[in-house]
N, C-alpha and C positions, 0 to 999 in steps of 0.2 A: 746726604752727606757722603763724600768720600772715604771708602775705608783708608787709614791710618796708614795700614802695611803694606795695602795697595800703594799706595802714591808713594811710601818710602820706595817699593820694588821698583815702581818705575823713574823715581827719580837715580835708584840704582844700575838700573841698564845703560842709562846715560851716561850717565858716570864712568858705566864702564868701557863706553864706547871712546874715553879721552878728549883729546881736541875735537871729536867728530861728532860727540854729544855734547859740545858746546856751541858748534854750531849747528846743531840740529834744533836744540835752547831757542837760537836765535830766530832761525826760521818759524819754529811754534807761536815767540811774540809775534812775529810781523802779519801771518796769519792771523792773529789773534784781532789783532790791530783790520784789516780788513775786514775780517767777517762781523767784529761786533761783539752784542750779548742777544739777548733776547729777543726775535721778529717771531711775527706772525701772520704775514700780508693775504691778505683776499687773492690778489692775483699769482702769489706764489704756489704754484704743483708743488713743492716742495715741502707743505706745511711749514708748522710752528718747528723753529731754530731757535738754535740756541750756542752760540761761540763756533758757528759754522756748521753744528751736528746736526742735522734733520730727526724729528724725532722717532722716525721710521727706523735710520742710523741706531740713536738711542735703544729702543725698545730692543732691537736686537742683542743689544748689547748690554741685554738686562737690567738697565736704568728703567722703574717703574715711576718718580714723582711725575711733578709737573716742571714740562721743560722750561718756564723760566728759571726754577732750580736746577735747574742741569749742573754739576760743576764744571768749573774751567779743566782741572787739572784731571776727569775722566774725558772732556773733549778731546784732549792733548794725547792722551792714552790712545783712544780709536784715532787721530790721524799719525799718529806715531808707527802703531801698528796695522790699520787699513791703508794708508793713503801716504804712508812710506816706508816700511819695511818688508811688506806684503806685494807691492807691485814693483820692488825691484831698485828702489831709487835713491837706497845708502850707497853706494859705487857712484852715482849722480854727484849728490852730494859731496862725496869724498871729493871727488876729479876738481870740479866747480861749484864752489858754495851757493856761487850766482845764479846758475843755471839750476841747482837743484831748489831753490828758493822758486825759483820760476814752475817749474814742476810739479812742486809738490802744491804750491798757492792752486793751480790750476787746477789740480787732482782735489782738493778739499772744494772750490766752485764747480769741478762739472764732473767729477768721479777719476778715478786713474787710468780707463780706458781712453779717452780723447786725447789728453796730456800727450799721454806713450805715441798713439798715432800722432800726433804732431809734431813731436823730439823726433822722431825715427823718420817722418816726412823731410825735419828739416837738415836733419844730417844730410838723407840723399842731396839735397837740393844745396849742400853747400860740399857737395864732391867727395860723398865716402865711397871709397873703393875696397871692397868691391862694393858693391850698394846691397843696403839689406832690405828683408822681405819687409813691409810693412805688416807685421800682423800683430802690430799694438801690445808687445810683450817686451817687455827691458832686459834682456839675458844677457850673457857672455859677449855674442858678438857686437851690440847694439854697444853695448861699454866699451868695449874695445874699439870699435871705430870713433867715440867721443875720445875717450884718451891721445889718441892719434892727433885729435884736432886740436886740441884746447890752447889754447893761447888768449891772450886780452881781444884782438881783434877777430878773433871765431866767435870767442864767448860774446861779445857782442850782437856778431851777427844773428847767432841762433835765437839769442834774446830777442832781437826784429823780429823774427821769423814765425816765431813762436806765439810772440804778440797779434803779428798779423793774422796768425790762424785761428788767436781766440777772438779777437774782431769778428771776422768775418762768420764764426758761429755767432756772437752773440746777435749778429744782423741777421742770418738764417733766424734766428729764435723767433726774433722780431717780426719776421715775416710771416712766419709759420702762426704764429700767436700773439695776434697784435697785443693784448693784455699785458704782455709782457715787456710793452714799450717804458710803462713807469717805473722797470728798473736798468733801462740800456746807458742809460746817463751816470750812474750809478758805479754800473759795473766799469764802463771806461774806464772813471774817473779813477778808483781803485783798484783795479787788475789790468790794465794794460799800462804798461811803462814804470809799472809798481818798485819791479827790480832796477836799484842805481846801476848805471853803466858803470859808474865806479868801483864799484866792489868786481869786475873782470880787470881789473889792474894791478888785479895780486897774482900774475901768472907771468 
């Protein structure tokens, strides 16, 4: 079970993040909504999940039951503060609701290092000046060259961009470990093109 005053605290940070913890709210559901509840697949490295948290994730983070008891509202807790506020991606969010939905979803299926290398890939590749270094860290300048860009038809393209690059791992994966082909179908279907183009129409 969830402590009480935990999940008040964290429902508090939200809160007091304003409009930015409402849509951060939002992003948690649609997360939520992707990953599920409970797996435990044979062919998954990743072990037994549970609301997207690995139970490796878990353990670390001092949840001792059994991950089909995991709760929803400590999953929420670790990708709130591992998989977006730790790697850099409330400035994301803020800029483009769209684009950090894109980000963070991605960062909760493949960790927050790949994500970053892909954002930062797909900046250069839609003409940030100066071009930044790729070293898969979201800081100052990497924000600051996304601000520059944002509009309805940037926020669009990076969405592509972004897509394509989680494509093309989830096909490296495939390759790499064929076992892993009984969830490429899977993964498509729910993480690439997940993010409406519609929601970059509010810029």
């Amino acid at each position: 079970m969830t402590d009480p005053a935990e999940e008040t605290a964290r429902k508090g940070v939200l809160a007091g993040l304003g409009a930015l913890g409402i849509v951060i709210t939002g992003i948690l559901a649609a997360v939520g909504l992707n990953e599920g509840g409970y797996v435990d697949h044979p062919n998954d490295p990743g072990g037994a999940t549970n609301h997207g948290i690995t139970e490796k994730v878990a353990r670390k983070d001092g949840y001792t039951g059994h991950m089909k008891d995991f709760p929803k509202e400590w999953a929420n807790d670790i990708i709130f503060n591992g998989y977006i506020k730790e790697p850099g991606f409330l400035p994301i969010i803020e800029i483009s609701p769209a684009v950090g939905e894109e980000i963070v979803d991605s960062a909760v299926n493949f960790g927050p290092h790949r994500p970053s290398c892909w954002f930062q890939q797909s900046l250069n590749e839609l003409g940030a000046s100066p071009r930044l270094k790729v070293d898969c860290k979201i800081g100052p300048r990497t924000v600051a060259a996304f601000r520059r860009f944002i509009n309805p038809r940037f926020c669009t393209a990076i969405l592509d961009k972004m897509d394509a690059k989680q494509t093309a791992e989830y096909q490296r994966l495939v390759r790499v470990n064929p076992k892993l082909k009984v969830f490429y179908r899977g993964w498509i279907n729910k993480r690439v093109g997940n993010v409406d183009r519609k929601k970059c129409s509010a810029y």
